[in-house]
Each structure stands twice: as C-alpha cells, then as structure tokens.
N, CA, C and O of each residue as an XYZ file, in Angstrom:
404
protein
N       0.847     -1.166      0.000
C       0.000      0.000      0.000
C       0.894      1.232      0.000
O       1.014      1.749      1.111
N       1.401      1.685     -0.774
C       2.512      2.930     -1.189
C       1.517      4.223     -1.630
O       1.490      4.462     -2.838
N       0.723      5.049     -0.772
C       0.055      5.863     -0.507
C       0.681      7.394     -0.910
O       1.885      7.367     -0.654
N       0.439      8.191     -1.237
C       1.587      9.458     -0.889
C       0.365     10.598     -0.125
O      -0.857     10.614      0.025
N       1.382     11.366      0.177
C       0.627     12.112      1.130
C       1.110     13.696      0.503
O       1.287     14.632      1.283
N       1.296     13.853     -1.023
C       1.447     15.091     -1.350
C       0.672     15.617     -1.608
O       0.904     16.420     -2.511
N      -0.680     15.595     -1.097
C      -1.740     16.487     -0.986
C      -1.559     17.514      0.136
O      -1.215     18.692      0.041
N      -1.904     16.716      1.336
C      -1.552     16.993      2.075
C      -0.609     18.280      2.894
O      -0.814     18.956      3.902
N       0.562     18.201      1.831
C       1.593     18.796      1.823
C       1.274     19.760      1.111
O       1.769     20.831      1.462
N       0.448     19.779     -0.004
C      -0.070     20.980     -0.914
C      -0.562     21.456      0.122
O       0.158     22.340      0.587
N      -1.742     21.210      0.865
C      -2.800     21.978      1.830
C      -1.906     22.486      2.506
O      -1.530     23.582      2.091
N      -1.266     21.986      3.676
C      -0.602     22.697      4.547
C      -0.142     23.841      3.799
O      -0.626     24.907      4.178
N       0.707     23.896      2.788
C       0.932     24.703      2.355
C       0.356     25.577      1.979
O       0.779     26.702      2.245
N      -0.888     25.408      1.179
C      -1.745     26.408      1.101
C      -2.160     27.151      2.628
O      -2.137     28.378      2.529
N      -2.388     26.843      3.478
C      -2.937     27.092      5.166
C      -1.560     28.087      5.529
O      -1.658     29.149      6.144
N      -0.421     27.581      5.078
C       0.202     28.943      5.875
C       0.303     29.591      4.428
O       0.427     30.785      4.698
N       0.312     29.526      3.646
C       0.103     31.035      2.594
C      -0.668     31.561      3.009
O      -0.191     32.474      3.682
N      -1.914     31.556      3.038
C      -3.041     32.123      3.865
C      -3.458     32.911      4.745
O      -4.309     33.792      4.878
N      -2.313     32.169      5.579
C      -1.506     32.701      7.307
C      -1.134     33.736      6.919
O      -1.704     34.776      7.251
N      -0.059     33.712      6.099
C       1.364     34.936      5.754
C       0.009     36.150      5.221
O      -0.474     37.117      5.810
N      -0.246     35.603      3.992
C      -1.460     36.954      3.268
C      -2.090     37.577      4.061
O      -1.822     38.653      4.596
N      -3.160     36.770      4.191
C      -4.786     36.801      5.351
C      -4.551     37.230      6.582
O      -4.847     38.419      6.697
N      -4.055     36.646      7.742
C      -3.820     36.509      8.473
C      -4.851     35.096      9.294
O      -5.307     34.009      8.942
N      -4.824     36.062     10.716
C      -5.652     34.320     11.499
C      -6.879     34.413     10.807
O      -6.642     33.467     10.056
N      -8.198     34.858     10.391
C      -9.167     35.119     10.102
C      -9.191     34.067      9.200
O      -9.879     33.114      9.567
N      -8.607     33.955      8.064
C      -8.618     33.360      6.880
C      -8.466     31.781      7.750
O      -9.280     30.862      7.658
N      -7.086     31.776      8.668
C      -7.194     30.332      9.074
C      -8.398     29.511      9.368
O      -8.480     28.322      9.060
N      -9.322     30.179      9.970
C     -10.138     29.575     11.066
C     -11.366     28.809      9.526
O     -12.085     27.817      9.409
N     -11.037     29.818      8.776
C     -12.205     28.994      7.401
C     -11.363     27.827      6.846
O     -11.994     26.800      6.600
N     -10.115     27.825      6.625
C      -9.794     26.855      6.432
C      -9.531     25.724      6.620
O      -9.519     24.723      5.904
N      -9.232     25.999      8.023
C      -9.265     24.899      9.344
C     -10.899     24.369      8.971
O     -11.081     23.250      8.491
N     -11.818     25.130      9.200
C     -13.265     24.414      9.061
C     -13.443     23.866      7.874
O     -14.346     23.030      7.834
N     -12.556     24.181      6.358
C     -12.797     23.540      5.260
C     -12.523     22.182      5.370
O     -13.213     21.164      5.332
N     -11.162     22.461      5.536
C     -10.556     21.080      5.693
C     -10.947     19.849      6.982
O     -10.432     18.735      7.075
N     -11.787     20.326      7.706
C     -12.079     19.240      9.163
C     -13.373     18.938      8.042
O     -13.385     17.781      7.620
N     -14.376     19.780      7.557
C     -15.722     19.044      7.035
C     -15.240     18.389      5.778
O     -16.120     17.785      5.165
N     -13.714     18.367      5.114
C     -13.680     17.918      3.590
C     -12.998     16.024      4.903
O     -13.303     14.854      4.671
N     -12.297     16.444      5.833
C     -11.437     15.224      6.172
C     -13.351     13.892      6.769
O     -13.519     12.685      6.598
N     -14.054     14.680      7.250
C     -15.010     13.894      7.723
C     -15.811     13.613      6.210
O     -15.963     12.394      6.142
N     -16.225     14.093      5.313
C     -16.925     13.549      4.352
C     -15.772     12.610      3.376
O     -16.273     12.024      2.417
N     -14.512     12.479      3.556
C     -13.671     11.498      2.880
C     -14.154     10.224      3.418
O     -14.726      9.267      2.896
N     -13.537     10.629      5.298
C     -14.108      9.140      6.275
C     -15.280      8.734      5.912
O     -15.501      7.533      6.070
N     -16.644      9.808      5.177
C     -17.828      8.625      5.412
C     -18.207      8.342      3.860
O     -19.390      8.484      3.549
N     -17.286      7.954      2.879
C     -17.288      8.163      1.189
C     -17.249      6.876      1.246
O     -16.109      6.513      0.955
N     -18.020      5.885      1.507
C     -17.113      4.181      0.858
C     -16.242      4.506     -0.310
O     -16.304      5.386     -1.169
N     -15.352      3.453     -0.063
C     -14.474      3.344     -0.992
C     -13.224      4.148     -1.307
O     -12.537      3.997     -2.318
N     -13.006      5.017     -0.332
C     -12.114      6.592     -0.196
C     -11.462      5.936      0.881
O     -12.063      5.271      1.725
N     -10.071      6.143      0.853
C      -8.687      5.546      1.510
C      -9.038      6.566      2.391
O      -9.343      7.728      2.122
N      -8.926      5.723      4.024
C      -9.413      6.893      5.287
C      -8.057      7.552      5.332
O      -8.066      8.262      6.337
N      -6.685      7.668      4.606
C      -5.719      8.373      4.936
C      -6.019      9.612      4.720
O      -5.616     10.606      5.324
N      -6.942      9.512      3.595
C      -7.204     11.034      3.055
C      -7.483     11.988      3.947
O      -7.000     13.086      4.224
N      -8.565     11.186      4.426
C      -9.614     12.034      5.570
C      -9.486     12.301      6.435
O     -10.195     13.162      6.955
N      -7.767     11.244      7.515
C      -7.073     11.895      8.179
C      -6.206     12.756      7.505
O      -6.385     13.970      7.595
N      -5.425     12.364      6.938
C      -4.808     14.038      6.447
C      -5.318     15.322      6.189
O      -4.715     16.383      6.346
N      -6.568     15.146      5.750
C      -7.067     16.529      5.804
C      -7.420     17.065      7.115
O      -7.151     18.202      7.501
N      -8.239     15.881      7.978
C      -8.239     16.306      9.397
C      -7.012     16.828     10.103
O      -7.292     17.810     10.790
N      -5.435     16.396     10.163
C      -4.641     17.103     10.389
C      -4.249     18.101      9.874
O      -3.492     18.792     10.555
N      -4.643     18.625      8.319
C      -4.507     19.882      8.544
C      -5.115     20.663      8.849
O      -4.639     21.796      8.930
N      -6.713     20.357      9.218
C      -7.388     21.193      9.826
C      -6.841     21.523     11.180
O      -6.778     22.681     11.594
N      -6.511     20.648     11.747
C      -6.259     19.654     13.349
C      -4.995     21.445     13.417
O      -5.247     22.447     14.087
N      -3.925     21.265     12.621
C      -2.417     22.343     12.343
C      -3.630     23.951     12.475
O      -3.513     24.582     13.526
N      -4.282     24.285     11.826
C      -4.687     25.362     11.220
C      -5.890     25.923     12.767
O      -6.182     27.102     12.964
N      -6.303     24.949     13.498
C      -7.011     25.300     14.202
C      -6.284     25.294     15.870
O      -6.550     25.922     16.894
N      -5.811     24.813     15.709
C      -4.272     24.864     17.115
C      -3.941     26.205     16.783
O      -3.924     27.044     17.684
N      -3.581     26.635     15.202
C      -3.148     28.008     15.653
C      -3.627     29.044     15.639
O      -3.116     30.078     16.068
N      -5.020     28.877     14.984
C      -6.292     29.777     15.365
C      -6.299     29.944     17.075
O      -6.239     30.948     17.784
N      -6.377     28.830     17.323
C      -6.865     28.713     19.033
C      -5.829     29.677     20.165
O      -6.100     30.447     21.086
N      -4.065     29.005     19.334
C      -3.482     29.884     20.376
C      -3.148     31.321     20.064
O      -2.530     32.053     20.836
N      -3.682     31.735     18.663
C      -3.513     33.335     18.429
C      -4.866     34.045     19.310
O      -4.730     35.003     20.071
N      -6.256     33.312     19.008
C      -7.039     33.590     19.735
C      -7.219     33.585     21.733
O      -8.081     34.087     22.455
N      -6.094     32.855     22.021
C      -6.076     32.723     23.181
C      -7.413     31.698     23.711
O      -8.012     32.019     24.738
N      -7.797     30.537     22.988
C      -9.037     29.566     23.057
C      -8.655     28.946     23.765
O      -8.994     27.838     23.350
N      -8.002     28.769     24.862
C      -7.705     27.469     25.341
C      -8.478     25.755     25.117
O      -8.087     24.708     24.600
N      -9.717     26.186     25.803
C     -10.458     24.901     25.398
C     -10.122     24.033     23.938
O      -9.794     22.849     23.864
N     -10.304     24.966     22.856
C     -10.587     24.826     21.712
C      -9.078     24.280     21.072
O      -8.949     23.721     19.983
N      -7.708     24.674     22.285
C      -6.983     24.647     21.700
C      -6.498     22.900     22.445
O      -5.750     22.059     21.946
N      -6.956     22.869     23.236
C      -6.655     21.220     23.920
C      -7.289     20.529     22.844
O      -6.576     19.767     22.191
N      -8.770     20.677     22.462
C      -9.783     19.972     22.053
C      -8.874     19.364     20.361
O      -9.051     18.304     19.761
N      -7.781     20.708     19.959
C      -7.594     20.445     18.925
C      -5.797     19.310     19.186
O      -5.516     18.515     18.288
N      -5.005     19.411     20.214
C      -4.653     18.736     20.762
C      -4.601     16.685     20.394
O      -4.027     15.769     19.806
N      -5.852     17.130     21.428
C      -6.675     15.459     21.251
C      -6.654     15.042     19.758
O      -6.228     13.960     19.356
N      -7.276     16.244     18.818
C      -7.703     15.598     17.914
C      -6.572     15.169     16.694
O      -6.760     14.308     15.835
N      -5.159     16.146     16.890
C      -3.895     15.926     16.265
C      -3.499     14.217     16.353
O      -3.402     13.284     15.556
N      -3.350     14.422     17.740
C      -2.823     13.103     18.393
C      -3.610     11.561     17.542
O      -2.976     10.598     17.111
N      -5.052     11.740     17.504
C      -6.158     11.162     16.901
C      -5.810     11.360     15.285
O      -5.600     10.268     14.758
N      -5.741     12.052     14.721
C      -4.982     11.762     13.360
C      -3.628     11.112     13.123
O      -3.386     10.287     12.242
N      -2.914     11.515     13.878
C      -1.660     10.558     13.896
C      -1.726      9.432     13.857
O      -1.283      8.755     12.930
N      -2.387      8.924     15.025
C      -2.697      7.337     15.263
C      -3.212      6.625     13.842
O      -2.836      5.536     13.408
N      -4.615      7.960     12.963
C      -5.040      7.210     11.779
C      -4.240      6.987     10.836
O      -4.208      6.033     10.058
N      -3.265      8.324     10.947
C      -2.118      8.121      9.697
C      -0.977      6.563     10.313
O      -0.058      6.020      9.700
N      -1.282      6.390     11.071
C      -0.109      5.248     11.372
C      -0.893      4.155     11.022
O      -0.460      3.369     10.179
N      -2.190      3.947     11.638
C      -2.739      2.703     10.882
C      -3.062      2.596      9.414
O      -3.016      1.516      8.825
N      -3.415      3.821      8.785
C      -3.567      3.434      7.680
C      -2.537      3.579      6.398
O      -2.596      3.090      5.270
N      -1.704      4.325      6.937
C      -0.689      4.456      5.751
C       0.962      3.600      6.656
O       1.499      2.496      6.740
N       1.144      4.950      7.124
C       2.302      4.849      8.064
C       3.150      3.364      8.451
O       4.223      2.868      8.107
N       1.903      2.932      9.458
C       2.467      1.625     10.047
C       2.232      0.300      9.143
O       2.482     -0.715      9.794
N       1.758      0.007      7.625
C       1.567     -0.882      7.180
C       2.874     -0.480      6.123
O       3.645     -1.321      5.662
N       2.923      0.613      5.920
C       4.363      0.987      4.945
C       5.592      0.623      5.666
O       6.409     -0.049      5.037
N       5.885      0.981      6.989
C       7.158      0.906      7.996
C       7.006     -0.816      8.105
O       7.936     -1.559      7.790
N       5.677     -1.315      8.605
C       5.847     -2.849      9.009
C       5.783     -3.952      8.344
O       6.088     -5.084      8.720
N       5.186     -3.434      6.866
C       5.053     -4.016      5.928
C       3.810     -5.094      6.411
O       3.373     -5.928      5.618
C-alpha cells in the first residue's frame, strides 16, 4: 500500500500562505474547510481513510493556531486530542503498514 501524502503537503501549504497573506481570520475557514472535507472522505465508501485523516490534520495544524492566536484554550486542547487522533489514523492506515510491511 505505497500511498503518498502530497496532498496533504499541498494543503498545509496552502494554510500557511493564507496565514502569511490573510492573516488568522482566513485560518479559522480553512481549518473548518478542511475538518468538514477530512469527515466527508471518512464517510465516502471506498475513499482511503488516509485522506480524511490528512485533511483532518490539517485542519487539526490550522485550528491549534487559530486557538493559540485567539487565546481559546479549550478549543486549543480539544484540537490537541484531535492531532494526536490523526496521527494514530495516519499510522494505521498508511504509516504503520508501509514501515511494518
């Protein structure tokens, strides 16, 4: 399963262009683009759930730093949890079957 994750890498990238231009304002829509595009991948049969975590982590990146420019605390644990929670998906579904074969 040899997956790539240069989407991914596009988005992020796009999220801090955004940053640099826009500023936080712009983040916080994108952060919400990308968390509702990563949950409608997860519920697509047939759509590799890496996707849908990766997009969730970059929402997961984009809303951590909404939270700590905003001073959100809550919002900024909540997003925390949910990093940690993409990681784990990227390890089961791409990550750890590529490393363990």
């Amino acid at each position: 399963m040899n997956q790539s994750l240069g989407a991914a890498g596009v988005s992020l990238g796009v999220i801090v262009a955004a940053l640099a231009f826009y500023g936080t304002a712009a983040i916080q829509y994108l952060a919400a683009f990308f968390g509702m595009t990563g949950a409608l991948l997860l519920g697509i049969p047939g759509v590799h759930p890496i996707w849908g975590f990766a997009a969730f982590m970059v929402s997961n990146v984009g809303w951590l730093h909404f939270a700590a420019k905003q001073q959100h605390r809550g919002l900024f644990w909540q997003q925390v949890v949910f990093f940690i929670t993409s990681l784990v998906g990227i390890w089961n579904w791409w990550l750890g079957p590529l490393v363990l074969g």
